[in-house]
N, CA, C and O atoms as a Tinker XYZ file with bonds, in Angstrom:
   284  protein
     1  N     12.874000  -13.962000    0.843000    73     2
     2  CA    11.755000  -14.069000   -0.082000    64     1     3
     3  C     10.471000  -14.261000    0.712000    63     2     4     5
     4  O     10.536000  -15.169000    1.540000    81     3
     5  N      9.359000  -13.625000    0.639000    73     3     6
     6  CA     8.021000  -13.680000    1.037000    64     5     7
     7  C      7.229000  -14.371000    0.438000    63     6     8     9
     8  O      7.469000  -14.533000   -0.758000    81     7
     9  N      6.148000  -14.956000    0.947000    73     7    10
    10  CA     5.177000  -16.095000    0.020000    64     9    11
    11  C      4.675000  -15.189000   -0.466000    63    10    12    13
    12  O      4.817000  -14.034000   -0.064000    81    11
    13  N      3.750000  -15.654000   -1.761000    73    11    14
    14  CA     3.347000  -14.637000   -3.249000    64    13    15
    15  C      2.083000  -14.931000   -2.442000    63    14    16    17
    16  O      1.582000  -15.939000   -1.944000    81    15
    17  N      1.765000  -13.579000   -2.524000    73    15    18
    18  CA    -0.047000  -12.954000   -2.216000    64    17    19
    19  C     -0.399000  -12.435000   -3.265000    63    18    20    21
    20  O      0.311000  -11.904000   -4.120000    81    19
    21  N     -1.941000  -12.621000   -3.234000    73    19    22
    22  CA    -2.567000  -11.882000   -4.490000    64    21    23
    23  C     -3.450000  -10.472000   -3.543000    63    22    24    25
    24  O     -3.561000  -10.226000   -2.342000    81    23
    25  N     -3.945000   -9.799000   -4.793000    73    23    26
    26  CA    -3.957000   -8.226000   -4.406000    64    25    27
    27  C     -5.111000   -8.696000   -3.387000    63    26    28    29
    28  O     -5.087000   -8.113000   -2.304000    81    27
    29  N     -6.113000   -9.658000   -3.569000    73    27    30
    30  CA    -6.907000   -9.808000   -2.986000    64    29    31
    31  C     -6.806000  -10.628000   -1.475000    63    30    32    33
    32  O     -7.634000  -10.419000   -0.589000    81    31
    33  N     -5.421000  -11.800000   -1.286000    73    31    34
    34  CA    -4.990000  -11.664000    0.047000    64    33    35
    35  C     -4.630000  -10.923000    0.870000    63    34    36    37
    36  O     -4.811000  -11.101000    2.075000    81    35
    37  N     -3.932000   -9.753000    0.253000    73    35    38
    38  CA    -3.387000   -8.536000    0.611000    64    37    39
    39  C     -4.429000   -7.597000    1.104000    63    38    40    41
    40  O     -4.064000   -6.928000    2.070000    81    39
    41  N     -5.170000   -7.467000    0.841000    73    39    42
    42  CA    -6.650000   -6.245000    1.147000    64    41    43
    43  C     -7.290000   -7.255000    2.164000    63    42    44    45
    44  O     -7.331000   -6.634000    3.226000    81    43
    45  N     -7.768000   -8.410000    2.341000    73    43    46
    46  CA    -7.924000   -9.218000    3.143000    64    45    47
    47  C     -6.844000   -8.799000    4.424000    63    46    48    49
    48  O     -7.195000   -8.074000    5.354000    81    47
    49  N     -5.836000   -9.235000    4.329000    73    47    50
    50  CA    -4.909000   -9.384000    5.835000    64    49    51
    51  C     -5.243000   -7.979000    5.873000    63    50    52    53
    52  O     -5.973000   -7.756000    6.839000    81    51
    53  N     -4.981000   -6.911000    5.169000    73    51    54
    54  CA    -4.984000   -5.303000    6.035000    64    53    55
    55  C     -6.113000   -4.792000    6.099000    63    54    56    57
    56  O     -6.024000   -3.617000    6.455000    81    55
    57  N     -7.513000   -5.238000    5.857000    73    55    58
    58  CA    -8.746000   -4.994000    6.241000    64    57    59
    59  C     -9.280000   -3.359000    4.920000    63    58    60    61
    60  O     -9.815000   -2.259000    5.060000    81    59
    61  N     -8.888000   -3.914000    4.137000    73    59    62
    62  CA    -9.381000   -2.876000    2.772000    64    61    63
    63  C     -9.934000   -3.583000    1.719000    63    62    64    65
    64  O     -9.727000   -4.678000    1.197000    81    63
    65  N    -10.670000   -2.687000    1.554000    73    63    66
    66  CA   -12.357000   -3.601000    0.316000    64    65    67
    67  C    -11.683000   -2.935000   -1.129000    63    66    68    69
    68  O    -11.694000   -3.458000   -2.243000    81    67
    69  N    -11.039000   -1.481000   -0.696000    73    67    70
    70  CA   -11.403000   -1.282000   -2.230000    64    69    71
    71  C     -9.486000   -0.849000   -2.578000    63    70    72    73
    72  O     -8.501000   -0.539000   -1.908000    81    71
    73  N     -9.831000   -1.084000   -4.050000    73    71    74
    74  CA    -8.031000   -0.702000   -4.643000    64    73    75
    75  C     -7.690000    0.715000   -4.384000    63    74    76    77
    76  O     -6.469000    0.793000   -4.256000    81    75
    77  N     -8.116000    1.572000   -4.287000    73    75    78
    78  CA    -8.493000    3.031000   -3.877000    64    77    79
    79  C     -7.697000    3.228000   -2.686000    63    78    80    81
    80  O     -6.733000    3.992000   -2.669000    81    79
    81  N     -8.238000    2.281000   -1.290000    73    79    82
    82  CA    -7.564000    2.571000   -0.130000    64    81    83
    83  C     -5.949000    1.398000   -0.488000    63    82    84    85
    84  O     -4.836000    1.709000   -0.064000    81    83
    85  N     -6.104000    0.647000   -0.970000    73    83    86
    86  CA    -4.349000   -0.061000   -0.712000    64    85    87
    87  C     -3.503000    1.014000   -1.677000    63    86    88    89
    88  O     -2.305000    0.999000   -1.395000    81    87
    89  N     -3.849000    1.936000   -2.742000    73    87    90
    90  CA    -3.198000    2.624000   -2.896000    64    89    91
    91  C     -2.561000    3.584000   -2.273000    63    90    92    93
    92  O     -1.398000    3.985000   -2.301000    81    91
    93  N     -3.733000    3.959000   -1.572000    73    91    94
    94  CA    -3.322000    5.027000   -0.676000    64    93    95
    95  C     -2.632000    4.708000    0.749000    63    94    96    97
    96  O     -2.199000    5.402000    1.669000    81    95
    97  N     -2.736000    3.358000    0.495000    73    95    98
    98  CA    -1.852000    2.314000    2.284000    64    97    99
    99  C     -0.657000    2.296000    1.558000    63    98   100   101
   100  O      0.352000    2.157000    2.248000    81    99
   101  N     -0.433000    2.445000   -0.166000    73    99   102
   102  CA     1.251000    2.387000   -0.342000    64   101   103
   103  C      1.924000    3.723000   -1.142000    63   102   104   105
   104  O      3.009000    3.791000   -1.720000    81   103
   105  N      0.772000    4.865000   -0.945000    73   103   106
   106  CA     1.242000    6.203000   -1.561000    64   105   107
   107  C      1.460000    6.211000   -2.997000    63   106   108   109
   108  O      2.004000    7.209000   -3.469000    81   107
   109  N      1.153000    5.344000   -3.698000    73   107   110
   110  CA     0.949000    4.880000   -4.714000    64   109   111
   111  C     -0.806000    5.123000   -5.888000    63   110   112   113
   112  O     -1.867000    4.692000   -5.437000    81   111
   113  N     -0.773000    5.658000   -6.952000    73   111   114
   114  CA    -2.012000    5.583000   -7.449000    64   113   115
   115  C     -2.785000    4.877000   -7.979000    63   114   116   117
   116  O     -2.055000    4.239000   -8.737000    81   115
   117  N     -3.957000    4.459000   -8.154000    73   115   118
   118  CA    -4.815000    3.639000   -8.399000    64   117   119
   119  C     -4.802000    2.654000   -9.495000    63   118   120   121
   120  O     -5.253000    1.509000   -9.493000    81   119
   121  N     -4.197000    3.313000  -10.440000    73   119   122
   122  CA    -3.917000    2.882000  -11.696000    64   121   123
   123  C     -2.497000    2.031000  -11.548000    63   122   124   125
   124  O     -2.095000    1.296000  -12.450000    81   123
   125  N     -1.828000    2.214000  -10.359000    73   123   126
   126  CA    -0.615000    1.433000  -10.349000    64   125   127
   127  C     -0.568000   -0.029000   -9.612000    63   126   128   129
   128  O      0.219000   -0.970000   -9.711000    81   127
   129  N     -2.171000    0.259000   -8.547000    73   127   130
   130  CA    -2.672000   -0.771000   -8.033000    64   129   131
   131  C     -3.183000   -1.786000   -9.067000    63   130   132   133
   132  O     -2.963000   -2.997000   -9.051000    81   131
   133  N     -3.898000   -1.101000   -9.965000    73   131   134
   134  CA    -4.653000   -1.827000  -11.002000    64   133   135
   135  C     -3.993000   -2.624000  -11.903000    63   134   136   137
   136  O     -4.562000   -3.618000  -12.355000    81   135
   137  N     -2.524000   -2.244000  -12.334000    73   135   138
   138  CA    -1.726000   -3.310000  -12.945000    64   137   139
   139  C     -1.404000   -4.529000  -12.418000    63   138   140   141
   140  O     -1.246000   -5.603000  -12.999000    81   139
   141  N     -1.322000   -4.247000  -11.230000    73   139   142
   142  CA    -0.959000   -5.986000  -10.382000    64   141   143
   143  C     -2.325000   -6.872000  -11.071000    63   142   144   145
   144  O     -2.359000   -8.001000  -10.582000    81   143
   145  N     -3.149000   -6.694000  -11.812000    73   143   146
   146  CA    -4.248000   -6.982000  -12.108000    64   145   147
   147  C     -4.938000   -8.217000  -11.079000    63   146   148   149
   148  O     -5.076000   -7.709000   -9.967000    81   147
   149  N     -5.385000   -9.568000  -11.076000    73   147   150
   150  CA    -5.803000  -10.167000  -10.338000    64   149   151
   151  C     -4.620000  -11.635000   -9.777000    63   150   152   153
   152  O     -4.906000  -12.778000   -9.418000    81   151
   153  N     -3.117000  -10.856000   -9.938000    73   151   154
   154  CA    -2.087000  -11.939000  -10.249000    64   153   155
   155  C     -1.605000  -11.654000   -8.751000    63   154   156   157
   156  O     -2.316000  -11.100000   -7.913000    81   155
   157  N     -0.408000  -12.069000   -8.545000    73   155   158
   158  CA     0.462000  -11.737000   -7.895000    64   157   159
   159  C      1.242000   -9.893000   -7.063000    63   158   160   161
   160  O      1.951000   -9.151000   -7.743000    81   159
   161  N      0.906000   -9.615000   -5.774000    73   159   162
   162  CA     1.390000   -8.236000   -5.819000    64   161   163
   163  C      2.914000   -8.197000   -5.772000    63   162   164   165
   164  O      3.440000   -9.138000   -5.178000    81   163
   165  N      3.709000   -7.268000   -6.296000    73   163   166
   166  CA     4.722000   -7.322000   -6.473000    64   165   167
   167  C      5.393000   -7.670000   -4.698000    63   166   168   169
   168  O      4.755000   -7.318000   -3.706000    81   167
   169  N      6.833000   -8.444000   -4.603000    73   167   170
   170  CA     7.449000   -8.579000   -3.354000    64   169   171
   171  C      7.505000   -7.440000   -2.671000    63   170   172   173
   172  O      7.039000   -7.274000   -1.544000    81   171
   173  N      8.112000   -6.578000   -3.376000    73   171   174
   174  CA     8.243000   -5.071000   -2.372000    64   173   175
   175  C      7.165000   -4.689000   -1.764000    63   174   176   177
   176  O      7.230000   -4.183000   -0.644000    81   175
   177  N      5.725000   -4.917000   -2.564000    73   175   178
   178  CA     4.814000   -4.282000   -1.694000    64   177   179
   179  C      4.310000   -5.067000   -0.748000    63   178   180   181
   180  O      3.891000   -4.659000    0.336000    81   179
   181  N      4.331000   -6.162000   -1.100000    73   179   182
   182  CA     4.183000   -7.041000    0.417000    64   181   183
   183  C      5.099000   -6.706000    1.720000    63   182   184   185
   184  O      4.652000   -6.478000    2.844000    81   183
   185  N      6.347000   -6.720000    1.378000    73   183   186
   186  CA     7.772000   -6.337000    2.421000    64   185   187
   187  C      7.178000   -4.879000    3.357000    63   186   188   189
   188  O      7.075000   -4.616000    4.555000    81   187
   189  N      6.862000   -4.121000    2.004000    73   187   190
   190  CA     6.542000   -2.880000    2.960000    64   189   191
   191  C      5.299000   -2.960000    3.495000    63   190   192   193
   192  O      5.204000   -2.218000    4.472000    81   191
   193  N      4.027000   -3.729000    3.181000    73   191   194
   194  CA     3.162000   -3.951000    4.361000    64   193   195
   195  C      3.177000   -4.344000    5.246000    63   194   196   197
   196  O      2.733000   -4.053000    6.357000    81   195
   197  N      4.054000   -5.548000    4.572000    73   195   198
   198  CA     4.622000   -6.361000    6.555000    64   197   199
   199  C      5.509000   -4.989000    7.356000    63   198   200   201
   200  O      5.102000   -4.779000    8.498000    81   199
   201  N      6.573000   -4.123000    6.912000    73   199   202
   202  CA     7.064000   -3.426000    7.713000    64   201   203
   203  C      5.612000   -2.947000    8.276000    63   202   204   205
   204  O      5.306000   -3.530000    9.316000    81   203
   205  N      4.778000   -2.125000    7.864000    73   203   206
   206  CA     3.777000   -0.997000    7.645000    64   205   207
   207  C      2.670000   -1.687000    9.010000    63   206   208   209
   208  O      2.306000   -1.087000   10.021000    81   207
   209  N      2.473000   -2.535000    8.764000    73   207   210
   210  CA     1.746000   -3.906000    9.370000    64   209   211
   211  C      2.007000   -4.975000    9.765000    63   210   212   213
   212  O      1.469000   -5.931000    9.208000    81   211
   213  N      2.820000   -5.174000   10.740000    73   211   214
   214  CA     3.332000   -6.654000   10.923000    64   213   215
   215  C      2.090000   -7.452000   11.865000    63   214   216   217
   216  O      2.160000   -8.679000   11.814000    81   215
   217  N      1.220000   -7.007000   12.523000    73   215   218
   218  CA    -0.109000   -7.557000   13.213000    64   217   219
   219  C     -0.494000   -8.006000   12.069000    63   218   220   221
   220  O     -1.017000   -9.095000   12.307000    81   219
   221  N     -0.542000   -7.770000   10.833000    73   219   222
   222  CA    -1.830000   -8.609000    9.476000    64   221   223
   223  C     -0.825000  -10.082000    9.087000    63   222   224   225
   224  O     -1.269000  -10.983000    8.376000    81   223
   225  N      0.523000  -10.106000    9.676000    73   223   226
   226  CA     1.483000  -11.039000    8.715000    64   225   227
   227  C      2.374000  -11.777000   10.055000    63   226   228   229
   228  O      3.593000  -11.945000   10.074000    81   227
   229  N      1.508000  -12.108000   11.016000    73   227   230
   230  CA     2.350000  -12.735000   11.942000    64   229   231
   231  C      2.514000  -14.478000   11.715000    63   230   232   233
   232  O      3.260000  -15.285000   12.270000    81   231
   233  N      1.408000  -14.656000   10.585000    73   231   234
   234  CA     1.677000  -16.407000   10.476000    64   233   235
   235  C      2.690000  -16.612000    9.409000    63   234   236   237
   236  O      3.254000  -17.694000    9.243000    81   235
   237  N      3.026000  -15.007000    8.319000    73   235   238
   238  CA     4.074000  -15.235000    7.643000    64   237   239
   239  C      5.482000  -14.827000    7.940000    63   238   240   241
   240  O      6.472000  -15.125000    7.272000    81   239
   241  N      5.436000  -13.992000    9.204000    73   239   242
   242  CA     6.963000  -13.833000   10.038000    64   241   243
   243  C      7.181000  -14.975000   10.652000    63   242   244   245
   244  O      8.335000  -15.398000   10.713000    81   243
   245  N      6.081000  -15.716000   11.243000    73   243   246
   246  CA     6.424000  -16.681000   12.042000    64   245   247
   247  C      6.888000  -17.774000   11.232000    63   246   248   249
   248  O      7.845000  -18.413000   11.671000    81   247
   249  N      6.340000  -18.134000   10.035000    73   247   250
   250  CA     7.092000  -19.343000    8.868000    64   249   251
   251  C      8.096000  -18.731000    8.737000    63   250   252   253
   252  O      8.898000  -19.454000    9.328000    81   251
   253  N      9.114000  -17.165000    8.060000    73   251   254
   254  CA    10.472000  -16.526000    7.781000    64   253   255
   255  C     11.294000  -17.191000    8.520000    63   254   256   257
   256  O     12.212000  -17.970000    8.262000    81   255
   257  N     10.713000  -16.662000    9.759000    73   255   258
   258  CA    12.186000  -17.049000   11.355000    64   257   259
   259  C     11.921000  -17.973000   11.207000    63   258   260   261
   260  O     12.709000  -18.021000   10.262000    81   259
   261  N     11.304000  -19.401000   11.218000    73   259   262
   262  CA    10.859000  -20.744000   11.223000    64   261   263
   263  C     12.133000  -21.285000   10.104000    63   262   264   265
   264  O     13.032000  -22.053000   10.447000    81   263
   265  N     12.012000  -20.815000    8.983000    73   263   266
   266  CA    12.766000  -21.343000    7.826000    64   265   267
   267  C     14.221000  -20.614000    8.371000    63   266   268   269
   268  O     14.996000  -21.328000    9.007000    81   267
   269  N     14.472000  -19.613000    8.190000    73   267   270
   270  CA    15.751000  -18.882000    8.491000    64   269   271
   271  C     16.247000  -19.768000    9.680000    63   270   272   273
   272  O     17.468000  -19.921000    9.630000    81   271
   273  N     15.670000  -20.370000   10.693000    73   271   274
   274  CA    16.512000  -21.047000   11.712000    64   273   275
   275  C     16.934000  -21.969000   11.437000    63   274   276   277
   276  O     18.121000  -22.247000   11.607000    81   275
   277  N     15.762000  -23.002000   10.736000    73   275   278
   278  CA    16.355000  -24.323000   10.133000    64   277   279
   279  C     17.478000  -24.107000    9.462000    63   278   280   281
   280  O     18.415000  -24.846000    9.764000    81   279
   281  N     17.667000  -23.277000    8.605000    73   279   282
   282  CA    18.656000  -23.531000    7.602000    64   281   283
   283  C     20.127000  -23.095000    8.842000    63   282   284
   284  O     21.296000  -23.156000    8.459000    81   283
């Protein structure tokens, strides 16, 4: 499980201003960006940014392996 980002942490860590380009960072259309409305982005699309981008999400790989070891 990944910590819950909003669309607007998400455009933050990958350096995009507008919903236009994170659509097009997930091949996805604008209008599908636009439903995440100002809530939560769905897990998958976080997962596949971290694949896509793991330089924007190294303080949240580094908490994963952090927790995954403890346990």
């Amino acid at each position: 499980m990944t910590a819950p980002l909003t669309k607007q942490d998400l455009k933050a860590r990958l350096g995009i201003e507008l919903d236009v380009d994170l659509a097009a960072f997930f091949g996805v259309t604008q209008s599908a960006v636009n439903q995440w409305g100002d809530g939560v982005v769905p897990e998958k699309r976080v997962l596949t940014a971290m694949v896509k981008r793991p330089d924007c999400f190294q303080d949240l790989l580094t908490q994963q392996a952090d927790a995954v070891g403890a346990n």
